[in-house]
C-alpha positions as semicolon CSV with decimal commas, in nm:
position;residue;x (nm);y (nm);z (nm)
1;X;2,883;1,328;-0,942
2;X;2,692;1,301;-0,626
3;X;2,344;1,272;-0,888
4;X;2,522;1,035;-1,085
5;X;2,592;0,813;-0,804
6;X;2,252;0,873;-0,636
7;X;2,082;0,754;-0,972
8;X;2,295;0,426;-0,994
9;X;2,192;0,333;-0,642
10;X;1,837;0,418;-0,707
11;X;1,837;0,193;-0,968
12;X;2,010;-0,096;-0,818
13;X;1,777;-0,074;-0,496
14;X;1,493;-0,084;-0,754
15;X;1,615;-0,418;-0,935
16;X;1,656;-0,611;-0,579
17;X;1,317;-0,426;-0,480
18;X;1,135;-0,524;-0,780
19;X;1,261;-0,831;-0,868
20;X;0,990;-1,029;-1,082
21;X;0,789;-0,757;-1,055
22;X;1,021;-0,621;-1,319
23;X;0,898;-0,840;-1,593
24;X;0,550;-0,733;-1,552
25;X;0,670;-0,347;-1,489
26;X;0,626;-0,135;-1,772
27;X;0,802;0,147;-1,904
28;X;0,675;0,523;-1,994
29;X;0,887;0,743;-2,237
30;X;0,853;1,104;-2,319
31;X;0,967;1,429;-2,300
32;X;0,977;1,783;-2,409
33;X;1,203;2,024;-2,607
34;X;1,137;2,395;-2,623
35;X;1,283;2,722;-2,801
36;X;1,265;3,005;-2,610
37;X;1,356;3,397;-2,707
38;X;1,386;3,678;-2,461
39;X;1,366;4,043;-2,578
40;X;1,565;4,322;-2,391
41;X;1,444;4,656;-2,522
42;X;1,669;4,851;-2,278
43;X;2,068;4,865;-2,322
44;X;2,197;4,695;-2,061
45;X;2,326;4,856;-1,728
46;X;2,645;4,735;-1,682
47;X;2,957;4,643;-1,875
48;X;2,956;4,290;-2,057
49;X;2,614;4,241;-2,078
50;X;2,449;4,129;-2,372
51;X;2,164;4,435;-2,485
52;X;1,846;4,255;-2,661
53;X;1,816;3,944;-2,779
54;X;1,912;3,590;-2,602
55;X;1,785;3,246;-2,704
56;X;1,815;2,932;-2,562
57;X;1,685;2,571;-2,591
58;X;1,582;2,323;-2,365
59;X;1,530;1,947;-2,353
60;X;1,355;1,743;-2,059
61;X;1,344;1,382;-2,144
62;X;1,101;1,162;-1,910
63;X;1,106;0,849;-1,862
64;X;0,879;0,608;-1,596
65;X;0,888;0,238;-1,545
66;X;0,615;0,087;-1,234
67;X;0,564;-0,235;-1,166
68;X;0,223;-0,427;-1,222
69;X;0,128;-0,433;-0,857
70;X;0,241;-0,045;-0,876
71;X;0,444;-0,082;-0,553
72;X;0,721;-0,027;-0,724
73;X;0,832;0,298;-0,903
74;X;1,204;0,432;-1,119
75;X;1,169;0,785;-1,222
76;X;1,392;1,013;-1,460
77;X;1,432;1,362;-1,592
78;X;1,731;1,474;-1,702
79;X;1,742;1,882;-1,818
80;X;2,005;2,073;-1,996
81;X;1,946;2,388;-2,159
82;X;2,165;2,542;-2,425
83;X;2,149;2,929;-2,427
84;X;2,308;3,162;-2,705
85;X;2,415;3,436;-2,464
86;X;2,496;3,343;-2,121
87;X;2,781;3,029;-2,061
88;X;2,653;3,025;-1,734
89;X;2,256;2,942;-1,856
90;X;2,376;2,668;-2,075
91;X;2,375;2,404;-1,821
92;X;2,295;2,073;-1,709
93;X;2,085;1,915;-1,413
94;X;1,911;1,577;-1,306
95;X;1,596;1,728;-1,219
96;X;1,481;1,374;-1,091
97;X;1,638;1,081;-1,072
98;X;1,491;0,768;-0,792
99;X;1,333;0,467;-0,700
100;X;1,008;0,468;-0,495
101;X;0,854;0,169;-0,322
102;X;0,513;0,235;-0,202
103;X;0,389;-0,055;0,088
104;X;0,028;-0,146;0,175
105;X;0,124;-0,063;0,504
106;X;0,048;0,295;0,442
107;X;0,423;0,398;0,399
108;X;0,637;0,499;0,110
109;X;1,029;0,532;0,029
110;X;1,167;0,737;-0,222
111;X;1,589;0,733;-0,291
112;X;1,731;0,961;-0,555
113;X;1,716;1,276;-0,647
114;X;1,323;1,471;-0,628
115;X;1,208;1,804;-0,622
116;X;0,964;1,826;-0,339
117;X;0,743;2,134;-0,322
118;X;0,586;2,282;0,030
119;X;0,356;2,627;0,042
120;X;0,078;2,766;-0,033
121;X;0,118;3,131;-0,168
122;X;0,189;3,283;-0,497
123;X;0,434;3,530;-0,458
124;X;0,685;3,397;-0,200
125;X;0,750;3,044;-0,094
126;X;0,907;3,116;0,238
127;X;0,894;2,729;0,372
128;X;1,005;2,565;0,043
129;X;1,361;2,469;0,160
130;X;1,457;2,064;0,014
131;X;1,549;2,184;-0,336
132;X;1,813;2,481;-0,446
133;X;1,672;2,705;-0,686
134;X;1,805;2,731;-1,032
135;X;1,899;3,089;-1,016
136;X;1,985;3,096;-1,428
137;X;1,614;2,999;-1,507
138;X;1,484;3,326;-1,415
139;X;1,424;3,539;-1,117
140;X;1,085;3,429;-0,959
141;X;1,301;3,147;-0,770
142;X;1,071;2,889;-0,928
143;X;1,266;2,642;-1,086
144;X;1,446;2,393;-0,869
145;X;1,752;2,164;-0,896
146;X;1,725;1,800;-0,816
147;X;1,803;1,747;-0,441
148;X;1,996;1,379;-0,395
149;X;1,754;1,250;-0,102
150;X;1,603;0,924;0,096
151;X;1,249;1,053;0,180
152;X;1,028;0,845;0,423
153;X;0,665;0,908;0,398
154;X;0,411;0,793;0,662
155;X;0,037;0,859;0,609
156;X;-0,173;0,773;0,905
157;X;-0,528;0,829;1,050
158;X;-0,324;1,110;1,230
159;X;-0,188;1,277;0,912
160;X;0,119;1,285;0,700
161;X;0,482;1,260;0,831
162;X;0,740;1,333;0,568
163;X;1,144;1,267;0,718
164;X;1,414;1,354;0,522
165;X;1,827;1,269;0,471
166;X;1,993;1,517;0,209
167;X;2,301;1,395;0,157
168;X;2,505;1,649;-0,111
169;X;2,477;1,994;-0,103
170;X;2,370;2,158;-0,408
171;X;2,495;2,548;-0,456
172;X;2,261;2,807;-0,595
173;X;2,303;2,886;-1,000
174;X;2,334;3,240;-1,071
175;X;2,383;3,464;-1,420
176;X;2,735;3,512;-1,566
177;X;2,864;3,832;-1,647
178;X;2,742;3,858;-1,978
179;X;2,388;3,734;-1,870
180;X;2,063;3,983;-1,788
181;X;1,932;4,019;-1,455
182;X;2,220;3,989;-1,275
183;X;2,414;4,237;-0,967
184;X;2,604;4,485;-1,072
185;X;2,903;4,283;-0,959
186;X;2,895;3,926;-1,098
187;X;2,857;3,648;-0,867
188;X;3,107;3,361;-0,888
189;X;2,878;3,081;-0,852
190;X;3,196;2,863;-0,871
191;X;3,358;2,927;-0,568
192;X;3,136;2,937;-0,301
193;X;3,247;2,973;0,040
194;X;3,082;2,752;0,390
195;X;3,080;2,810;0,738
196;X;3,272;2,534;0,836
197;X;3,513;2,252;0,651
198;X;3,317;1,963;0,442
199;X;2,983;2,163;0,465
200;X;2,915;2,061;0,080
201;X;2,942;1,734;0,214
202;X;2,735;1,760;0,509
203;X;2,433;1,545;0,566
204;X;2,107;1,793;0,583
205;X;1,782;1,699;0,781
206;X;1,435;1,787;0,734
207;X;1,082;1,671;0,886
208;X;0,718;1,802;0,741
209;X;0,379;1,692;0,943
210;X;0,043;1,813;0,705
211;X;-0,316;1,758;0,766
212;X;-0,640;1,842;0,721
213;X;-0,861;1,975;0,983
214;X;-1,197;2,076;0,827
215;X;-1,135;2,395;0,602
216;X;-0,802;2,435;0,704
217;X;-0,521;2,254;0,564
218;X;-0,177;2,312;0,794
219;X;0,185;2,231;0,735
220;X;0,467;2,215;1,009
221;X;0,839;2,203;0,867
222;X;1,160;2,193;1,024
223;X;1,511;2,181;0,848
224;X;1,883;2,172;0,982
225;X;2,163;2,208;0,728
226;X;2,370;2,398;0,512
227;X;2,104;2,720;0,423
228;X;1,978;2,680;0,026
229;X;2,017;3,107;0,060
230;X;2,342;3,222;0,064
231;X;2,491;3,545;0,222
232;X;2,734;3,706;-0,037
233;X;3,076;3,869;0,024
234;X;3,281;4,080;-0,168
235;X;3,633;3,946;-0,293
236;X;3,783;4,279;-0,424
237;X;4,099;4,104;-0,562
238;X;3,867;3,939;-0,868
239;X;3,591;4,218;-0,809
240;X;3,292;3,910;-0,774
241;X;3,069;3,872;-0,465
242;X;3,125;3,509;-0,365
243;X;2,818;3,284;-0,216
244;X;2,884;3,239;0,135
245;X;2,675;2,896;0,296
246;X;2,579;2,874;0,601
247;X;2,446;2,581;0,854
248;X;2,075;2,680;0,969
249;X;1,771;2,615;1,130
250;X;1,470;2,658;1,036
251;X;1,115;2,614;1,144
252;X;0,805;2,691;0,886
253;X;0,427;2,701;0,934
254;X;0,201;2,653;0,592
255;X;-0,198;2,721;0,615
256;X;-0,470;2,747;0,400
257;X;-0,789;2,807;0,498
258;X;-1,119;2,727;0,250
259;X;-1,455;2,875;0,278
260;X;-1,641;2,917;-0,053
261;X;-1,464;3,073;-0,337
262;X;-1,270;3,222;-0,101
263;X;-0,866;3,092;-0,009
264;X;-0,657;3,208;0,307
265;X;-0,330;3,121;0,307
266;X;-0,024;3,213;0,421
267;X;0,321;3,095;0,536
268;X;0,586;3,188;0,814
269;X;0,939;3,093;0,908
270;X;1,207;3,156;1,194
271;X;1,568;3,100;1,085
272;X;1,863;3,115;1,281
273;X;2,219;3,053;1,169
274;X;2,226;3,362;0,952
275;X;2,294;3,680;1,149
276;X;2,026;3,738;1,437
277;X;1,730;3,483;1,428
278;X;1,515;3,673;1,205
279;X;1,122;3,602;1,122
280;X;0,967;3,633;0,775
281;X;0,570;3,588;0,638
282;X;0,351;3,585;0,378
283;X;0,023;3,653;0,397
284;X;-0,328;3,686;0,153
285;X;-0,616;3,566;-0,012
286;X;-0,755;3,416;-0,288
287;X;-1,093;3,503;-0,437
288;X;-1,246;3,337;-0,765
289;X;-1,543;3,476;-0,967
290;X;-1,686;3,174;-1,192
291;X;-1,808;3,228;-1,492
292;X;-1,753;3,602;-1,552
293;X;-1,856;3,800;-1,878
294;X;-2,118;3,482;-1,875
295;X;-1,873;3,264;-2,010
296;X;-1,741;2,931;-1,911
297;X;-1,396;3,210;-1,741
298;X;-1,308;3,164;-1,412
299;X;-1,115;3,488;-1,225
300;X;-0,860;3,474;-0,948
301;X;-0,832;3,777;-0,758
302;X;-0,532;3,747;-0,533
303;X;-0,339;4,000;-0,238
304;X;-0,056;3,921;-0,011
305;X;0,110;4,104;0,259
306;X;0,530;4,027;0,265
307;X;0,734;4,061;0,554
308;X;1,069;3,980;0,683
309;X;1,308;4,138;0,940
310;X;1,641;4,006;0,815
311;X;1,936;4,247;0,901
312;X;2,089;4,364;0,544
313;X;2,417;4,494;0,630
314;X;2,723;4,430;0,601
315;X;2,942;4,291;0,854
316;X;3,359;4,188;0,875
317;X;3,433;3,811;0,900
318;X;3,722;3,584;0,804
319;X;3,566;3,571;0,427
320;X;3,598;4,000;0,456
321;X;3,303;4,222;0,408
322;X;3,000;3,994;0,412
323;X;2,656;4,040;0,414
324;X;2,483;3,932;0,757
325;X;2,179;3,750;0,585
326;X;2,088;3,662;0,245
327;X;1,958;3,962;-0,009
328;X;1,618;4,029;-0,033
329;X;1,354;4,252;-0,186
330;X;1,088;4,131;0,018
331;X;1,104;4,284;0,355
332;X;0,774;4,512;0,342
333;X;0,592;4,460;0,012
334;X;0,241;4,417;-0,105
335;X;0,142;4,195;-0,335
336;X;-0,182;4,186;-0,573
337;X;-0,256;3,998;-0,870
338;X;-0,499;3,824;-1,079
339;X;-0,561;3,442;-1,263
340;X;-0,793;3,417;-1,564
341;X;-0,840;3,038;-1,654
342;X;-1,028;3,078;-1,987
343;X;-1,174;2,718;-1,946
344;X;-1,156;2,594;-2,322
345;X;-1,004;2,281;-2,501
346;X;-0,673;2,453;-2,557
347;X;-0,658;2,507;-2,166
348;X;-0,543;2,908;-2,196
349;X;-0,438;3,076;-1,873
350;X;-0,342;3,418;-1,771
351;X;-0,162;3,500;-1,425
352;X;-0,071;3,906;-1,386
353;X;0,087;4,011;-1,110
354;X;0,238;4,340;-0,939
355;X;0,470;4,370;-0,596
356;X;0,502;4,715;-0,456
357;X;0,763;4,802;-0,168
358;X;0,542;5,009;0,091
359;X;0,859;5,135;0,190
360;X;1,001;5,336;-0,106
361;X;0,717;5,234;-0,377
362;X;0,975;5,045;-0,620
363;X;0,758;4,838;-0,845
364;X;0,804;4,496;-1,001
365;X;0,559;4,285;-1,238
366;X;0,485;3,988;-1,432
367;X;0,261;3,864;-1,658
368;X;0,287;3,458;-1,795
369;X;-0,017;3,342;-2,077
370;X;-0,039;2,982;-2,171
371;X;-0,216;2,806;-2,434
372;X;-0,225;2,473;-2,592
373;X;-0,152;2,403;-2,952
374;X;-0,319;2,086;-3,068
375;X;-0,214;1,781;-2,889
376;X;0,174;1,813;-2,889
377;X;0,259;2,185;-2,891
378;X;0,217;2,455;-2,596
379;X;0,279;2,855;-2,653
380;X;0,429;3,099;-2,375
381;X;0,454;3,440;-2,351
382;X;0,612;3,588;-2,053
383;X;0,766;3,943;-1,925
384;X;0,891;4,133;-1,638
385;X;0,895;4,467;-1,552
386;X;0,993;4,723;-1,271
387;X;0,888;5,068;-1,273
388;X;1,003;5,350;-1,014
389;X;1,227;5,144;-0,882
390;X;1,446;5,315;-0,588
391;X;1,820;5,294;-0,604
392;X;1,878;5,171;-0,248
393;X;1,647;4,898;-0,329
394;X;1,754;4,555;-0,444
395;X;1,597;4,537;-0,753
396;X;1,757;4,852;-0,883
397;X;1,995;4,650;-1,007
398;X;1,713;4,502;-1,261
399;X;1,601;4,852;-1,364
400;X;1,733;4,791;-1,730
401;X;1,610;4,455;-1,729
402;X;1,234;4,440;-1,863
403;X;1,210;4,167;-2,075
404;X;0,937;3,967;-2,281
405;X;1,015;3,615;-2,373
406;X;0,826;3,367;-2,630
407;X;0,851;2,992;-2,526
408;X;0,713;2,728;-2,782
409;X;0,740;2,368;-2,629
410;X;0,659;2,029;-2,825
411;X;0,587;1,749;-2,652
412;X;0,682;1,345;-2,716
């Protein structure tokens, strides 16, 4: 509803905006539809799980319309995936849906709903906070719902200022009970639970300043509003863990440092709001080899250092027995991967990558290839492992859960 309405006023705001400029605007229509098929080879762990084989279908229509001076911009991407296996995967979202107006006064004002991106690091975005992830896509926390938003941009001799109003909270999807990689008790994405009264309503603020400064390229984020990371707590009388939201603060730092072939980066954040304040980073390198094996290949080695001091036990609140911060896997772990970007007219890619918990040595890993059919038609192949993984760790819960998925996507 709140998307719905957010559209509508985008579009209204762009027909006063625009107003002759309409006539001259012009309109770009596409898309994309794709089949995808996951394989399972394990059983599954717990009861009322599907064991091998889910598919699913997506559509992503796209549509553009700008204006001849190209101040003015309406955007739209609808998404909706059907899936054969889980009722909670088959679902809809507006993954975009606004009006921008960029002035020759070096400003720019997006309403609607966006997806806004911020980091620099491959294996955890620790300051990307605007947009709720998807949690029924997959597990990487990649894919992103559309965030209802009015975003001012101001870019100045000084840098870029991005300010922020996110009006409509947008909960976190998660796996039903008969999806894969899911808890061992299903979460009931449904009824979440907030701090206080109305916080689903509740206006959220956020501010980013970015700049360049020589080789280094720095980010500064701060957010206050309802936390897109929920703490869970057990209702025993339906036997689900139920999303608990929280209000937060939060302040981020983004970097990236380039010398050569070589890329530092890393990210850090301090929340509070959740538990104790806690502090969590990211930290690592990228290093490319051009041209290996003489050929045209380029060769991404990459290593990152996780770390986060979240407290996560369990404490007793008015909800019941509830979780003092938001799960995760990530609190000592070292990353290391590698990107091979085969360079040829079909634009194949390979991006491997393996996360090992220094602390008990559970192991998870991925590995994504792309590749170009002709003009209309990409191929994916995808999977997801964990080996050794310990039972007090987080992931156990994914132990039966390997999977390697086939994604063909056509493009209009």
């Amino acid at each position: 509803m709140h998307l719905t309405a957010t559209l509508s006023t985008s579009l209204m705001c762009a027909a006063l905006a625009g107003g002759t400029q309409a006539i001259a605007g012009e309109w770009d229509i596409g898309g994309e539809i794709a089949g995808e098929v996951r394989y399972f080879p394990q059983e599954a762990q717990f009861p009322g799980q599907f064991d091998h084989w889910q598919a699913s279908l997506t559509v992503q229509p796209d549509l553009r319309w700008e204006s001849g001076d190209g101040k003015h911009q309406i955007v739209a991407l609808p998404f909706v995936r059907l899936d054969a296996q889980d009722d909670e995967r088959t679902h809809f979202d507006l993954r975009e849906g606004y009006y921008r107006y960029v002035s020759d006064n070096d400003w720019t004002l997006l309403i609607g709903a966006a997806k806004v991106f911020w980091g620099t690091v491959e294996s955890r975005h620790l300051v990307d906070i605007i947009n709720q992830t998807d949690g029924v896509e997959d597990v990487d926390e990649e894919d992103k719902l559309g965030q209802p938003m009015v975003k001012l941009s101001l870019l100045k001799e000084w840098g870029q200022l991005d300010l922020f109003v996110l009006p409509g909270f947008r909960a976190r999807t998660f796996p039903g009970p008969d999806g894969r990689l899911r808890f061992g008790i299903p979460i009931d994405g449904e009824n979440p639970l907030f701090e206080r009264d109305d916080r689903r309503g509740a206006v959220d603020y956020a501010a980013r300043y970015s700049n360049f400064f020589g080789n280094w390229d720095i980010g500064l984020s701060v957010f206050h509003g309802t936390s897109r990371e929920p703490r869970f707590t057990i209702d025993a009388t339906n036997n689900v863990l139920l999303p608990v939201y929280d209000r937060i603060t939060q302040g981020g730092l983004d970097v990236q440092y380039t010398a050569g072939a070589w890329l530092f980066k890393g990210e850090a954040i301090v929340r509070e709001g959740q538990g104790e304040t806690f502090f969590a980073s990211v930290a690592g390198f990228e290093y490319t080899v051009y041209q290996i094996f003489g050929k045209a290949w380029d060769l991404g080695l990459l290593a990152e250092y996780l770390y986060d001091d979240r407290d996560d036990g369990f404490t007793s609140e008015a909800f019941g027995l509830t979780s003092e911060a938001p799960f995760t896997a990530f609190q000592n772990d070292v990353f290391a991967g590698a990107r091979l970007a085969i360079n040829d007219t079909q634009d194949t890619s390979i991006l491997a990558g393996v996360s090992v918990d220094a602390e008990d040595q559970s192991l998870s890993m991925f590995i994504e290839a792309e590749r170009r059919l002709g003009e209309n038609w990409t191929a994916e192949l995808e999977s997801r492992l964990f080996f050794n993984v310990d039972p007090e760790n987080i992931a156990d819960a994914f132990r039966n859960d390997d999977f390697l998925a086939f994604r063909l996507t056509r493009y209009f």
